[in-house]
Residue, then its C-alpha position, 0 to 999 in steps of 0.5 A: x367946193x363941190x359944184x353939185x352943192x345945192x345953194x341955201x336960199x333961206x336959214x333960219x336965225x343968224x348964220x354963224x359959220x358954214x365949212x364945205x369941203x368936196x364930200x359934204x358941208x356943214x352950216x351952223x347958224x343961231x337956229x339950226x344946223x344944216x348938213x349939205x352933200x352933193x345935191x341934198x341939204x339937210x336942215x335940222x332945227x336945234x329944237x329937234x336935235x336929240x343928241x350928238x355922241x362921238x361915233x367910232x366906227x366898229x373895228x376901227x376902220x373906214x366907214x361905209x353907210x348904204x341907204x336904199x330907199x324908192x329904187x335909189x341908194x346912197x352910199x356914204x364913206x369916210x375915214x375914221x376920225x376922233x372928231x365923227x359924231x352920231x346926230x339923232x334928230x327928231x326930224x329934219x327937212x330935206x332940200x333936193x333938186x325935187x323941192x323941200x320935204x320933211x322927214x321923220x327921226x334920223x341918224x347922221x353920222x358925219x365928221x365935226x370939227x370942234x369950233x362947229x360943235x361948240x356953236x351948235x352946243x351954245x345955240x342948242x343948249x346942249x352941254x358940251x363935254x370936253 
């Protein structure tokens, strides 16, 4: 596990299951679903989950996202895998070592393993399709 992970000190609901490995990690408790990476959490409350669909990278090759924002950037890169999906959300807040803020409607693009996906599923309400 990355040791620029950033501890939860509050979740929502009952935690279920949480998987970090050293690029990122995913909490899935019975309210929400957070998204770490090295200094930043993402919570995200089922309520403003819009969609989760599978995602293939264009060309079939490696992933690479670059976020510019305020001076800063952030460049994310993954290989391609069947189990990528695309979070649309209507809003999430944002825990980084500057404190908790909200933001508006996002677009995630990350790695899920089927047991998280199928607790988010049962927790958000969302239907599953196999």
């Amino acid at each position: 596990m990355n040791p620029d992970f950033i501890r939860l000190k509050s979740l929502e609901g009952e935690l279920k299951l949480s998987h970090k490995n050293k690029n990122y990690g995913i909490t899935v408790s019975t309210a929400e679903f957070v998204i770490h990476k090295p200094h930043v959490n993402y919570f995200i409350r089922f309520a403003d989950m819009v969609s989760i669909v599978p995602y293939e990278a264009p060309g079939g090759g490696r992933m690479a996202v670059r976020h510019k924002r305020r001076g800063g950037a952030e460049l994310a890169t993954a290989n391609p895998s069947r189990d990528t999906y695309r979070i649309f959300v209507r809003g999430a807040t944002v825990h980084n070592r500057s404190g908790r803020f909200d933001i508006g409607p996002m677009e995630f693009v990350l790695p899920i393993h089927r047991d998280l996906l199928e607790l988010v599923a049962q927790y958000s309400g969302m239907e599953l399709f196999r």
